[in-house]
C-alpha distance (Angstrom), angle and dihedral (degrees) to the residues before:
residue distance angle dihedral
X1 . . .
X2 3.82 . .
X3 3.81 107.1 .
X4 4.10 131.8 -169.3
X5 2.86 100.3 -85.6
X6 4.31 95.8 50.0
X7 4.11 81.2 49.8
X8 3.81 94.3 49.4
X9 3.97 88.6 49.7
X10 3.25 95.9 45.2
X11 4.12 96.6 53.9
X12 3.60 85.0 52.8
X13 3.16 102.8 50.0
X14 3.93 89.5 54.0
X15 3.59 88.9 42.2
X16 3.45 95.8 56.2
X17 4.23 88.4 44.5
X18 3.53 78.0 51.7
X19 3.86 93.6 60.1
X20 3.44 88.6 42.1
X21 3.76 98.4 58.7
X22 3.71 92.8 48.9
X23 3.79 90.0 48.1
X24 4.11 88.3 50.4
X25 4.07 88.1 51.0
X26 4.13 92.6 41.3
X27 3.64 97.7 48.8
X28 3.79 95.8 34.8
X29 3.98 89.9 48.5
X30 3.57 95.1 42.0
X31 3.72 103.6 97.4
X32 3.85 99.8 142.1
X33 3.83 91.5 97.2
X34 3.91 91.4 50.0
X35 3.96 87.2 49.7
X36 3.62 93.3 53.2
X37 3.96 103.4 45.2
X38 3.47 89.4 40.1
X39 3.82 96.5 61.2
X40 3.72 85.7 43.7
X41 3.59 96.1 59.7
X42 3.63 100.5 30.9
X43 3.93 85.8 54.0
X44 3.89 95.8 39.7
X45 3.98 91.0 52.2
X46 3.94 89.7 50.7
X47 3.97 90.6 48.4
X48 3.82 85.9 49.9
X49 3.65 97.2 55.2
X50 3.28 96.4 40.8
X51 4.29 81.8 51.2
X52 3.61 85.9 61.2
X53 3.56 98.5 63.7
X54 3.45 97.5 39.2
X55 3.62 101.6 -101.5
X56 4.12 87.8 130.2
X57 3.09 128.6 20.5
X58 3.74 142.3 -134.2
X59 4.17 122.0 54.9
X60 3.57 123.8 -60.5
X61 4.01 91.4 -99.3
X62 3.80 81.5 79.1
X63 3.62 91.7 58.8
X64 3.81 105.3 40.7
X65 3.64 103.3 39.8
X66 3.74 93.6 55.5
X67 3.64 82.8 43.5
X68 3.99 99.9 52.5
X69 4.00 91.9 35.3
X70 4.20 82.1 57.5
X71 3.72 94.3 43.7
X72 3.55 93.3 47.5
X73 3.60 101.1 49.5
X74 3.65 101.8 40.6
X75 3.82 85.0 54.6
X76 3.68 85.8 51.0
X77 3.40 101.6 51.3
X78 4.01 93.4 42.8
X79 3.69 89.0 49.5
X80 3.60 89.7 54.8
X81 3.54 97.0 50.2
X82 3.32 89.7 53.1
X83 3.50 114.0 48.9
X84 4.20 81.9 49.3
X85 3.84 84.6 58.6
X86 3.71 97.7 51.1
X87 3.52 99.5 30.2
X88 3.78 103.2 -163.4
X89 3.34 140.5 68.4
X90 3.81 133.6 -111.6
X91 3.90 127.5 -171.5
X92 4.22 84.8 -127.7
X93 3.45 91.2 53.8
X94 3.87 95.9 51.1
X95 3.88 92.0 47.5
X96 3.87 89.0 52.6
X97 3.51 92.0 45.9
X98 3.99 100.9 37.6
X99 4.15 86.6 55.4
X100 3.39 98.6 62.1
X101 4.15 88.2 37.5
X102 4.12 85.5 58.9
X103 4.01 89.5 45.1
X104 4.06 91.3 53.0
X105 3.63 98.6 40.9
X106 3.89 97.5 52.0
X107 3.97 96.0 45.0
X108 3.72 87.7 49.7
X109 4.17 93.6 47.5
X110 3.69 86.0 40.0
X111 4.06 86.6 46.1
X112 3.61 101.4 46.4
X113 3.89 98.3 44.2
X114 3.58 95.5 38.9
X115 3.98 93.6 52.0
X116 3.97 87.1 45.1
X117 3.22 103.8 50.4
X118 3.69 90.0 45.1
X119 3.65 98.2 -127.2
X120 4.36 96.9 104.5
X121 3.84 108.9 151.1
X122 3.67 115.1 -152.5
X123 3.89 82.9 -153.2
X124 3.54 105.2 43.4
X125 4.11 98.6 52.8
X126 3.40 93.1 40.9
X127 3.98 84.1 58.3
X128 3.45 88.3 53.3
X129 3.67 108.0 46.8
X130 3.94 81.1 49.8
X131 3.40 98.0 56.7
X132 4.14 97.5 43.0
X133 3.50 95.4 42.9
X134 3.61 86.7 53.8
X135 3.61 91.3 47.1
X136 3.93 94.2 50.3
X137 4.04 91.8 54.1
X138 3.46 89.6 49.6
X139 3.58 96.9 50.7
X140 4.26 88.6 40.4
X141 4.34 77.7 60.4
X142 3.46 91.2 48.1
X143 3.92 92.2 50.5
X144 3.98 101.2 35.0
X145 3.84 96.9 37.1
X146 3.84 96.2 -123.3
X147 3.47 112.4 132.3
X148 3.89 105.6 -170.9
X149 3.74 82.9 78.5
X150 3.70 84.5 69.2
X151 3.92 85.2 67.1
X152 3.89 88.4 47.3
X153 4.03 87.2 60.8
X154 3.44 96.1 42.6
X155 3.88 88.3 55.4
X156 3.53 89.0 51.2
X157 4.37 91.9 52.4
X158 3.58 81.5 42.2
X159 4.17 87.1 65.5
X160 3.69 90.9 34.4
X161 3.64 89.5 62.8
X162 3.85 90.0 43.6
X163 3.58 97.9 50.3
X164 3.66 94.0 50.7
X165 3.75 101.9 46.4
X166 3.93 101.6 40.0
X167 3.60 111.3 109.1
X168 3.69 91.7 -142.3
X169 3.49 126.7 55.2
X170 3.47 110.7 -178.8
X171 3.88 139.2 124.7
X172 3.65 97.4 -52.3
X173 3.42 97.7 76.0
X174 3.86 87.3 60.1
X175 3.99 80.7 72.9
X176 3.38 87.3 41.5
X177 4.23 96.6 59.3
X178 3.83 87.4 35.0
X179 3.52 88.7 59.9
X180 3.82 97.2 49.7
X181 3.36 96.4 45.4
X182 3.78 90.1 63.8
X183 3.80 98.3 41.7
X184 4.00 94.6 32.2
X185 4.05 101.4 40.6
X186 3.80 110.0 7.9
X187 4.01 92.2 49.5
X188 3.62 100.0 47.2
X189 3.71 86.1 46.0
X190 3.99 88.0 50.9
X191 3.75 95.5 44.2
X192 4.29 90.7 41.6
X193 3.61 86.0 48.4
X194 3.86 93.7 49.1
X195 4.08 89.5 54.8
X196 3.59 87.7 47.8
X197 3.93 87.2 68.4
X198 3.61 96.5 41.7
X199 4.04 90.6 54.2
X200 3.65 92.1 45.4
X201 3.63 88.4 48.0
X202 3.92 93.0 44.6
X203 3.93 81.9 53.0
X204 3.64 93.8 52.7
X205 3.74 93.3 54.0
X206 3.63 105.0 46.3
């Protein structure tokens, strides 16, 4: 005989795979932050390169700190609005979020002591932003169940390895990052934003 307590467990267990779902759809949906630091970057790495050849002028602070200041505060803002819009939180939700949190807050560490101490290596962060962001997409497929981000982070590993075994690191691979960042951030953020209207739509409907 199913008592109380049973029912009271029971309701919050579905509740809470309740929460869940709506987490999976919000952070799986929820490609407006992808969309906006992958423009960023994809952008930033073409001004770069074309820095290098003299095409602008100035050093590359000039580019990136605009760049990161942008990134950072349109992801800000858009957070903002959203968690006022949804107005609870959700364990899926935080993951999503808290990956790309972990992915801004090393580069910029790793950033800020590396240019003031003098020692940055073109190389070594580029290494590193490779192998995080591919990390935080894999962890985002983990979380929201969609596995073609799993090829996302394995195109990311894929540049890791390329960056750190190419004899020559020079301003090609400036092309090379701009060019992932629009088919490895910006598209998935395109395409996740795209099913984000067809569910709402498919909502609206039924």
């Amino acid at each position: 005989m199913e008592t109380p307590q049973d029912r009271s467990a029971a309701e919050d267990l579905a509740l809470i795979r309740r929460m869940m779902a709506a987490g999976r759809r919000k952070a799986a949906f929820d490609g407006a932050h992808l969309i906006i630091w992958g423009a960023v970057l994809m952008l930033s790495y073409l001004a770069q390169y074309m820095q290098v050849y003299g095409y602008i002028p100035g050093s590359s602070l000039w580019i990136w700190l605009p760049a990161l200041a942008v990134g950072w505060a349109s992801s800000f803002l858009y957070g903002r609005k959203e968690c006022a819009s949804t107005g609870r939180a959700n364990i899926a939700v935080t993951a999503y979020n808290g990956a790309w949190l972990a992915v801004g807050i090393t580069m910029l560490l790793h950033f800020g002591a590396a240019v003031a101490s003098g020692v940055f290596d073109s190389r070594a962060i580029t290494v590193l932003a490779c192998g995080l962001i591919a990390s935080a997409f894999y962890v985002i497929s983990l979380v929201t169940e969609l596995r073609a981000l799993r090829a996302v982070s394995a195109g990311w590993w894929l540049i890791l390895i390329y960056a750190t075994v190419t004899p020559s690191y020079d301003a090609e691979m400036l092309l090379v990052l701009a060019g992932a960042s629009a088919l490895l951030i910006l598209l998935p953020g395109q395409l996740m934003r795209r099913l984000a209207q067809n569910d709402e739509s498919t909502e609206e409907t039924s």
